[in-house]
C-alpha positions in Angstrom: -68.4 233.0 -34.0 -65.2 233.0 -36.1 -64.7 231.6 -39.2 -62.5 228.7 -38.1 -65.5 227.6 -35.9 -67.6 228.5 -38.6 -66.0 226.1 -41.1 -65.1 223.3 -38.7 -68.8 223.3 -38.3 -69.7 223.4 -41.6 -67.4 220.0 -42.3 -68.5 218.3 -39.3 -72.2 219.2 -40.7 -71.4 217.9 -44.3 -69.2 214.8 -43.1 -72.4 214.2 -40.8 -75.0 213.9 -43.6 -72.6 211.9 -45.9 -72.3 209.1 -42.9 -76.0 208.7 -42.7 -76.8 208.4 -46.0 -74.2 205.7 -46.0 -75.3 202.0 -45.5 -75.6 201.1 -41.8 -72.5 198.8 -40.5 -72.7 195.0 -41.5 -75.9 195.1 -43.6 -76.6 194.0 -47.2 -78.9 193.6 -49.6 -80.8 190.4 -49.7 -79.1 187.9 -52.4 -80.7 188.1 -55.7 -82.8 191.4 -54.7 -81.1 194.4 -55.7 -81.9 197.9 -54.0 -83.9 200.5 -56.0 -81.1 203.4 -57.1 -80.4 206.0 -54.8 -81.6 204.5 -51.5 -79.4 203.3 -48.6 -79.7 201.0 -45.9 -81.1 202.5 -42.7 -81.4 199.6 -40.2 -80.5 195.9 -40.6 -81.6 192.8 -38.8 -80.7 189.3 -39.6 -81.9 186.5 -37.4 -81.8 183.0 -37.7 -84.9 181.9 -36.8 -87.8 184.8 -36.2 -91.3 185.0 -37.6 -92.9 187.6 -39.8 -96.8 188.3 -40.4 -97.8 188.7 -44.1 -101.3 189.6 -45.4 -102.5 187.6 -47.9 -105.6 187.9 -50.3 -107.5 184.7 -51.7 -110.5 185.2 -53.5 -111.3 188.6 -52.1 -110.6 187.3 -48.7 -107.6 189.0 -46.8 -106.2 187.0 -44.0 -102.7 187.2 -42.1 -100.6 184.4 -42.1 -97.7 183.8 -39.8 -93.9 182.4 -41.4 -91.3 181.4 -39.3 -87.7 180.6 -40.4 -84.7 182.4 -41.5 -85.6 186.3 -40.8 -83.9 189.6 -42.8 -85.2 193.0 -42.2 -83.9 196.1 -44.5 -85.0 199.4 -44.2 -84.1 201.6 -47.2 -84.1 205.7 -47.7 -84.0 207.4 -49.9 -80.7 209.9 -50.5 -80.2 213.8 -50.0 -80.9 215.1 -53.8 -82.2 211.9 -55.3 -85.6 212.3 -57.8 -88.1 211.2 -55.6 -89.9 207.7 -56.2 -92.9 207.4 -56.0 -94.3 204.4 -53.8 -96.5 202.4 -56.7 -92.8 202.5 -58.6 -91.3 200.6 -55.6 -94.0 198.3 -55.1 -94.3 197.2 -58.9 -90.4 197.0 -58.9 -90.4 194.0 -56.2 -93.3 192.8 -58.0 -91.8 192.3 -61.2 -88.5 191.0 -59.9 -90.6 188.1 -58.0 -92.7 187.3 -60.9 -89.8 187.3 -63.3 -88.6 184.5 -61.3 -92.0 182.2 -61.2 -92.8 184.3 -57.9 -96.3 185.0 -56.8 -98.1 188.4 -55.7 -100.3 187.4 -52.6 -101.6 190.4 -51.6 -101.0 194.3 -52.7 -102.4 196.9 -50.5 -102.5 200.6 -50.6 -103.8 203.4 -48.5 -103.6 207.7 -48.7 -99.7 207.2 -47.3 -98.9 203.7 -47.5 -98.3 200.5 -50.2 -97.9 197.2 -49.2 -97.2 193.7 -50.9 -96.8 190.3 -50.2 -94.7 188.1 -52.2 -94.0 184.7 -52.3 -90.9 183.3 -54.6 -88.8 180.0 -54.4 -84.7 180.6 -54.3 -82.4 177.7 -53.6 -84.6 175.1 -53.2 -86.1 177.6 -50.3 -89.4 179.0 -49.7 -89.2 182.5 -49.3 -91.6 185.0 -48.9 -91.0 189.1 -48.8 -93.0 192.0 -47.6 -92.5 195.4 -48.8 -93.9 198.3 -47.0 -93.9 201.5 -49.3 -93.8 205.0 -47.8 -92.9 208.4 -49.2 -89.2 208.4 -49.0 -88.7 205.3 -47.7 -89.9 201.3 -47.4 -89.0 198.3 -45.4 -88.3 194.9 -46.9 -89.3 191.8 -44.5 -88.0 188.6 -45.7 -88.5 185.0 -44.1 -86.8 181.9 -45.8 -89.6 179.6 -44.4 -88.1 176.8 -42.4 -88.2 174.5 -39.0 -86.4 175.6 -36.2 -83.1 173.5 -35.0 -84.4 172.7 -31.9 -81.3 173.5 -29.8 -83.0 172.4 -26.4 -83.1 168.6 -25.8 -85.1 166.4 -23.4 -83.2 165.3 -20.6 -83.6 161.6 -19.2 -86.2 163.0 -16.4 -88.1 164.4 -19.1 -88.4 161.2 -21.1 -89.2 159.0 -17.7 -92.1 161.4 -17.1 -93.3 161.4 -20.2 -93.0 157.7 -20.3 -94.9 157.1 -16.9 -97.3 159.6 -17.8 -98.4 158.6 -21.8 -96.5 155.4 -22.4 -94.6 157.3 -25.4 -92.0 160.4 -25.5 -91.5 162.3 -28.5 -87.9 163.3 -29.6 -86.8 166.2 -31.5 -83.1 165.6 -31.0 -82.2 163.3 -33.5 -81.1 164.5 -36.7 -80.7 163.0 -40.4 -80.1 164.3 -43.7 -83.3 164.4 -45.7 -84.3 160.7 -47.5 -81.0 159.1 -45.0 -81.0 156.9 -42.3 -77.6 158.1 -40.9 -77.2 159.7 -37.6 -76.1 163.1 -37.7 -73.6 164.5 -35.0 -75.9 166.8 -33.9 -77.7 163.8 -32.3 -75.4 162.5 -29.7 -76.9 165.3 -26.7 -80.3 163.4 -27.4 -79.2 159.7 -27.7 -76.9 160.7 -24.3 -80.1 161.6 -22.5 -81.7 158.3 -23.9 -78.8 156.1 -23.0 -79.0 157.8 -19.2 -82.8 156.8 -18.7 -81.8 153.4 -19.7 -79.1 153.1 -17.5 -81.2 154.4 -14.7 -84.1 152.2 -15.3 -82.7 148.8 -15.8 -86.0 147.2 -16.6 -87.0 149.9 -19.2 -87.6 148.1 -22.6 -88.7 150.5 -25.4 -89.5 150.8 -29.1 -87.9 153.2 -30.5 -90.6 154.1 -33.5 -89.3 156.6 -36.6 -91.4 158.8 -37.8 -91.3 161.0 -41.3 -93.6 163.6 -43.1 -95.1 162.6 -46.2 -93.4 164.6 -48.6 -92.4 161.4 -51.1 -93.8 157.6 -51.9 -95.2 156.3 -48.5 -93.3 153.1 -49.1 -90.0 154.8 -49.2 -90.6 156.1 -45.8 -92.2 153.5 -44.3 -88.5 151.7 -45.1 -86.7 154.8 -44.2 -88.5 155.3 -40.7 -87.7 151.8 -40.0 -83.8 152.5 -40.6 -83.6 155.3 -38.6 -84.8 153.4 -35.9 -82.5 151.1 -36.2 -80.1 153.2 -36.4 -80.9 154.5 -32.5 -80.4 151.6 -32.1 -77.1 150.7 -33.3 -75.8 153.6 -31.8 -77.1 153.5 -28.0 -75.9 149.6 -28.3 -71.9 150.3 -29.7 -71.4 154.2 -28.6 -73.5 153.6 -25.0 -73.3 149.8 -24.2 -77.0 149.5 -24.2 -78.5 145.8 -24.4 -80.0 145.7 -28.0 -82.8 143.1 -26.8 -84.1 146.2 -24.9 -84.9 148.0 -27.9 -87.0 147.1 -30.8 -87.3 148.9 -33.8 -90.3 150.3 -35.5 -90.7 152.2 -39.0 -94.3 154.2 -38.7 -93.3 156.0 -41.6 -96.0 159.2 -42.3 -98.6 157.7 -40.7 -99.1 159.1 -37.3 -99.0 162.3 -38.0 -98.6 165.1 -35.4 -99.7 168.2 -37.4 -100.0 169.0 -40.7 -98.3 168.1 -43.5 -99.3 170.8 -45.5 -97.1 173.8 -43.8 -93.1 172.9 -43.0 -94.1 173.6 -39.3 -96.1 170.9 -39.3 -93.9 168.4 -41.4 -91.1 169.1 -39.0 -93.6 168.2 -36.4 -94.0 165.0 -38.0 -90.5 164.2 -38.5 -89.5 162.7 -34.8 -88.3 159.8 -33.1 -90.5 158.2 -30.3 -89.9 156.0 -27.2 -92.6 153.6 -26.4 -92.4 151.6 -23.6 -93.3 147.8 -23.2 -95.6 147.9 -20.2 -95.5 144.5 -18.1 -98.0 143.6 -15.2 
């Protein structure tokens, strides 16, 4: 092999091992959690809605717990002719940054080749909670900013009539408001379409159209606040959709037919709806 091969190999070898120790195209850190020195970024997923399972230990009692929302994966290694780290130091890093900011060590795990940890921190008003998963030269960082799913999918006006005829009521999922607001977002208009086209379709379709909320805040407020939304509906199938108003009648249930549970933001998003009830004559 001559040397011109030789060296052009050489480079190519060199230029090689510098690109993969660089950080893989279009990822990042996580805001506010820095990278442990000398590591780079490996692989990189960011999804916007994705769920994650974390261990978590409660009076000696491990148990898995599944978080959905917002979903980052980062998997770091370490550098060509970096000291090694050892896997406790990487572990007790991300458990110190959490704590330092009111954050909460759920679970922390170790076994001959492996250290794991669950953490649980709020940033931005957001819930988030990390995993890190330690190993000799390198560790993954799972992150899941817990939160509802946009529901992207609405019910058509079939949908509704069937689940009218069948139950009597049909849950909605498609009608959006800023938190403690009685306002209709724009994101709404698919949904109230759909509702305005069962109306249309059934001309002697009368329905209450019933708000409901969580019951994150004073059950008064909401009560008042479900019955605004309502209206709302309303308002807007009757000027946007020439709907009869005398067809509709509001109703503000406020938290108190619950769906789910209030205690997870799964279930509070469950509970946050608007319902059609029809008026059943003989």
């Amino acid at each position: 092999m001559n040397r011109v091969l030789v060296g052009l190999l050489s480079t190519l070898a060199i230029v090689s091992l510098a690109f993969a120790q660089s950080d893989t195209a279009g990822s990042k850190d996580y805001p506010g959690i820095t990278r442990l020195p000398g590591y780079y970024i490996d692989e990189f997923k960011d999804v916007q809605f994705d769920s994650a399972t974390f261990q978590v230990t409660q009076n000696g009692k491990q148990s898995d717990q599944q978080i959905e929302g917002h979903t980052i994966k980062i998997h770091y290694f370490i550098k060509q002719n970096v000291p090694e780290t050892s896997m406790l130091q990487v572990i007790r890093n991300y458990q110190n940054a959490a704590r330092s900011t009111g954050g909460q060590v759920l679970d922390d795990a170790k076994g001959s080749n492996w250290y794991n940890t669950t953490l649980r921190l709020t940033k931005d008003g957001k819930e988030v909670w990390i995993l890190v998963e330690a190993r000799s030269d390198n560790h993954w960082v799972t992150i899941v900013e817990r939160q509802a799913m946009q529901q992207d999918v609405t019910m058509d006006a079939a949908g509704m009539a069937n689940g009218l005829s069948a139950n009597g009521s049909v849950s909605l999922y498609g009608v959006y408001f800023d938190t403690g607001k009685s306002d209709l977002k724009p994101e709404s208009e698919p949904t109230l379409s759909e509702i305005a086209k069962l109306l249309k379709a059934n001309a002697a379709l009368k329905v209450a159209v019933v708000g409901h909320t969580d019951m994150v805040g004073d059950p008064a407020a909401n009560l008042k606040l479900s019955q605004a939304r309502a209206q709302s509906v309303i308002n807007a199938l009757a000027a946007k959709y020439g709907i009869v108003a005398s067809r509709l009648a509001p109703f503000g249930n406020g938290p108190y037919a619950p769906v789910a549970s209030n205690k997870t933001e799964e279930g509070r998003a469950k509970n946050r709806r608007v319902e059609l009830v029809e008026f059943a004559t003989r």
